[in-house]
C-alpha positions in Angstrom: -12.2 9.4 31.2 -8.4 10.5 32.4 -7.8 6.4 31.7 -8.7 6.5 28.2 -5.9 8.8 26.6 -3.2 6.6 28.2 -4.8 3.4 26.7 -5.1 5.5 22.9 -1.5 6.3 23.5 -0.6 2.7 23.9 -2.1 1.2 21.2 -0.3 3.9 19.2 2.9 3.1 20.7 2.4 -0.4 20.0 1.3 -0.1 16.2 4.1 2.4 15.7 7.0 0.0 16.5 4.8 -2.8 14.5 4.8 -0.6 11.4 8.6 0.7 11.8 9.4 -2.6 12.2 8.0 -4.1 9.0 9.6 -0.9 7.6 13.0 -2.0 8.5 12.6 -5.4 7.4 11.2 -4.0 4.2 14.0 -1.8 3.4 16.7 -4.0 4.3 14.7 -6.9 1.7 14.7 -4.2 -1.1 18.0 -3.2 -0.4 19.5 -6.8 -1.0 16.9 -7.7 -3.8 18.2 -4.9 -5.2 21.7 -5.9 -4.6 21.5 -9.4 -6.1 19.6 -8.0 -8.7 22.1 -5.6 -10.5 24.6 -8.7 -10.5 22.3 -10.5 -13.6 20.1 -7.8 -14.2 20.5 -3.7 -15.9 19.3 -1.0 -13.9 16.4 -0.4 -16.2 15.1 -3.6 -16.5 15.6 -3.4 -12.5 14.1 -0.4 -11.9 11.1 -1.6 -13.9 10.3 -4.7 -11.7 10.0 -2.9 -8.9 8.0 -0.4 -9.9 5.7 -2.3 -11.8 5.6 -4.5 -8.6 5.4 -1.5 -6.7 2.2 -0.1 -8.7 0.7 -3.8 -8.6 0.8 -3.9 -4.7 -0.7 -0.2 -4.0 -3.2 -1.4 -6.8 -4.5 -4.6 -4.4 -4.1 -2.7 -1.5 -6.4 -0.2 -2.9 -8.9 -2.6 -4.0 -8.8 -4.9 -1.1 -9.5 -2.2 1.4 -11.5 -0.4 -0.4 -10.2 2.8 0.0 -10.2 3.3 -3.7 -11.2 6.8 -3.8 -12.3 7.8 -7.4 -10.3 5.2 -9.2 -13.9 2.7 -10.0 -16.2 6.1 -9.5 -17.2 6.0 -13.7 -18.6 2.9 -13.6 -20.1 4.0 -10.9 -21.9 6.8 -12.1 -23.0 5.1 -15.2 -24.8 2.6 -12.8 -26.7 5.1 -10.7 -27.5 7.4 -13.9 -29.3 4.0 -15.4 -30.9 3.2 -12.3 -32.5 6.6 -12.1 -34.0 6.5 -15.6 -35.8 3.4 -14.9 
């Protein structure tokens, strides 16, 4: 049992430096994106791309995991309320 903590600690150790790395290489992308795109672009039509792209990628990240919470739960409920009648 004393073994198992040091091998939980690990693996977070590990998937910490994975995730700060794709952090870093994240920022650093969005940071010269960014760069590149205020040369041809305004700031608002800037700032709308990535949020919009920003929205769209939490979207399929919600959906693909299916950690969706409440965001589907109407349709849902209509299903199981039908169900139930017949």
């Amino acid at each position: 049992m004393a073994g198992t903590g040091c091998k939980i600690a690990d693996n977070l150790r590990r998937s910490a430096g994975f995730y700060a790395a794709i952090a870093i290489a994240c920022w650093a992308t969005v940071a010269t994106a960014f760069k590149w795109g205020l040369a041809d672009l305004t700031p608002a039509v800037l700032l709308f791309i990535a949020n919009t792209s920003a929205i769209a990628t939490l979207f399929l990240l919600l959906v693909t995991t299916e950690k969706r919470g409440d965001l589907f739960s109407v349709e849902r409920k209509k299903k199981i309320k039908k169900e139930k009648k017949e």
